[in-house]
Each structure stands twice: as C-alpha cells, then as structure tokens.
KOLBASE-622478 format. One record per residue: z, x, y of N, C-alpha, C, O, CB in turn. Coordinates in steps of 0.02 Angstrom, whole numbers, plus 50000, padded with zeros to 5 digits. Each point is the difference from the previous one (the first is absolute). Glycine has a CB too. Layout:
ZXYZXYZXYZXYZXY...
//
This chain:
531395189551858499774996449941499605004649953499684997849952500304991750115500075018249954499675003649940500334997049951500434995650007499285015350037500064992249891499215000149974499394996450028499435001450017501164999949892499804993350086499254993850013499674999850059499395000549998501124991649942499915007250135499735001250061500125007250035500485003749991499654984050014499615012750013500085007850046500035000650099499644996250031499515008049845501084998350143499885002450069499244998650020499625003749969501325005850016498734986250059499155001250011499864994649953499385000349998500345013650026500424982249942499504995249950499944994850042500464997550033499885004949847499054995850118500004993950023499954994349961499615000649953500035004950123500714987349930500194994549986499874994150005500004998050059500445007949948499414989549947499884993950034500694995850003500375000549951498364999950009501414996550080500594996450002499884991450013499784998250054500785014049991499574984049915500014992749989500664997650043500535000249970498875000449902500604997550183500664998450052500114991849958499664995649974499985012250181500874993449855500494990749979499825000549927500044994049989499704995350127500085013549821499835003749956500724995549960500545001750023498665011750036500804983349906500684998249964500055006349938499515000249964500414984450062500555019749960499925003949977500124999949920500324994849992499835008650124499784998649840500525000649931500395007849973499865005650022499234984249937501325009149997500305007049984499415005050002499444997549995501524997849927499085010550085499515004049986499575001350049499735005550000500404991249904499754999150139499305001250044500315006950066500565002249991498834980849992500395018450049499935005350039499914994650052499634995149996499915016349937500934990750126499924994350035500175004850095500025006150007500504981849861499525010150153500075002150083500624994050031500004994050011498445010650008502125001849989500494996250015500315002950083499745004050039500484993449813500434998750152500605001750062500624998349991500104994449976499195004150098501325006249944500565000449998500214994250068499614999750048500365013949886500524982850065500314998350056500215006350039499835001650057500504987849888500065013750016500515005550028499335005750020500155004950035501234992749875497855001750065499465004150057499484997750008499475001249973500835007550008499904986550075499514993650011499165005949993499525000649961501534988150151499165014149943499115004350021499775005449957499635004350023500564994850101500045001049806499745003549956499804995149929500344996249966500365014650096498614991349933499724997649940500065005449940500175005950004499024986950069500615003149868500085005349947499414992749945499754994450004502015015750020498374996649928499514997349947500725001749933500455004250008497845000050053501644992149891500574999549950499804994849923499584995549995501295005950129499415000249845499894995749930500464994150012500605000650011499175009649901499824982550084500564994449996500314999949936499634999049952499794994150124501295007749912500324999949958500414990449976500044997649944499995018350104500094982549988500484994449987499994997650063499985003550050500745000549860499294986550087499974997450070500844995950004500234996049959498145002150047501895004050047500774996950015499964997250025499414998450006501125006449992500054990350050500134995550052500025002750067499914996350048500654997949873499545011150085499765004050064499225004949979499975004750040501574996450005498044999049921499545001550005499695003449924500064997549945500315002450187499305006249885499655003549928500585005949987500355003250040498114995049987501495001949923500195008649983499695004049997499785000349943500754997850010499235006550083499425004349980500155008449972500555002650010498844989250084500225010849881500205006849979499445004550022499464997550015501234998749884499425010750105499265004149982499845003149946500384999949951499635001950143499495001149906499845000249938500365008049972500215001949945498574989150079501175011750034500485005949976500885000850024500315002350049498405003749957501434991349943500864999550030500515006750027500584999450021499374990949886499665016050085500435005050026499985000350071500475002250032499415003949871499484991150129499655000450074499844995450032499605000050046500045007549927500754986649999499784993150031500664996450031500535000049969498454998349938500974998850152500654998350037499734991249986499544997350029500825015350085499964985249847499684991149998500824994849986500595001550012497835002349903501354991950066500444995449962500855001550003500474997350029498415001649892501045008450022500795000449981500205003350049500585001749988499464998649896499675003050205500365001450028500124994750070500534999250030499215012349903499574985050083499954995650051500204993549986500134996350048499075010049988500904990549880499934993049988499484998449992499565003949986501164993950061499164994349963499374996550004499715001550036500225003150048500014990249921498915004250020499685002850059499614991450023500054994549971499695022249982499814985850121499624990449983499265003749991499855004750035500884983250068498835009649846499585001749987499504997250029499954993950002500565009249921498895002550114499584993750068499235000949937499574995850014500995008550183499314998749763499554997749976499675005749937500085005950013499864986550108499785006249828499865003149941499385004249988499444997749994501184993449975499575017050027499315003549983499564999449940500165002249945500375004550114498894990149954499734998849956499405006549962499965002349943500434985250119499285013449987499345006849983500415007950047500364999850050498094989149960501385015149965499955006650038499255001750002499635001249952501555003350010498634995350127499134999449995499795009650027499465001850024500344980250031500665021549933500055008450025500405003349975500564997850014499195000550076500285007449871499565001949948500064996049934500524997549978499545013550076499474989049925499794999149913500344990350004500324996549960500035021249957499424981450136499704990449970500345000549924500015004649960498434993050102501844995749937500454996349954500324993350017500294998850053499905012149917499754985849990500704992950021500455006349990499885006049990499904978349948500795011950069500974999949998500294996949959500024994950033500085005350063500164998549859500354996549961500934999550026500404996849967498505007349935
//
C-alpha cells in the first residue's frame, strides 16, 4: 500500500467496519484463505469488494485474485507520523 502504508506501520483496524469506495481496508482471498492484506476498496459486487493497491505495478489485488471479503476498515495509522486514513 506504499505510498500511504508502509512495511512496520502500525494500524488501527475497525473489524465488521462496513466499508465505502476509497477506504483502506484489511482484506482475504478465498483462493488465500491464511493470507491477509491491506488494499483500497474499490467497488462492492455480489461476491464481495474489489480492492486495489495503491501502487499498481507491485500490487497483486482485485484484477488478479477477484473479489476479496473484506473483514474490516483501517481507520488511523498510530506508527509512524499519527494520522486518520481516508
């Protein structure tokens, strides 16, 4: 999620979080149940969110996995440099 998130930031995460376009959210692939990721909610489908990252040359999301189910929405980054999330 560079720019915005980095390797080491720490996060606050809002679980069951109903999400909207845009938010930065903490998701899972069916197809990788035991891997989490962090991603931009893009669009919500009938099988789930669309999500993207924020850097599309280095980001494996959406247009290669599909939908994702989104378990809940980052709201603050509380490590380094404190901020909400938009």
């Amino acid at each position: 999620m560079a720019p915005t998130l980095r390797d080491g930031d720490v996060v606050l995460v809002v679980l069951g979080a109903e999400p909207v376009a845009g938010d930065i959210v903490l998701v899972r692939w069916a197809s990788r149940p035991g891997q989490l990721s962090v991603k931009r909610a893009v669009d919500r489908t009938e099988d789930g969110w669309v999500v993207h990252g924020d850097n599309s040359f280095g980001s494996t999301d959406s247009r290669e996995l599909g939908p994702a189910e989104v378990l809940g929405v980052i709201r603050w980054r509380l490590w380094p440099r404190p901020r909400r999330l938009h």
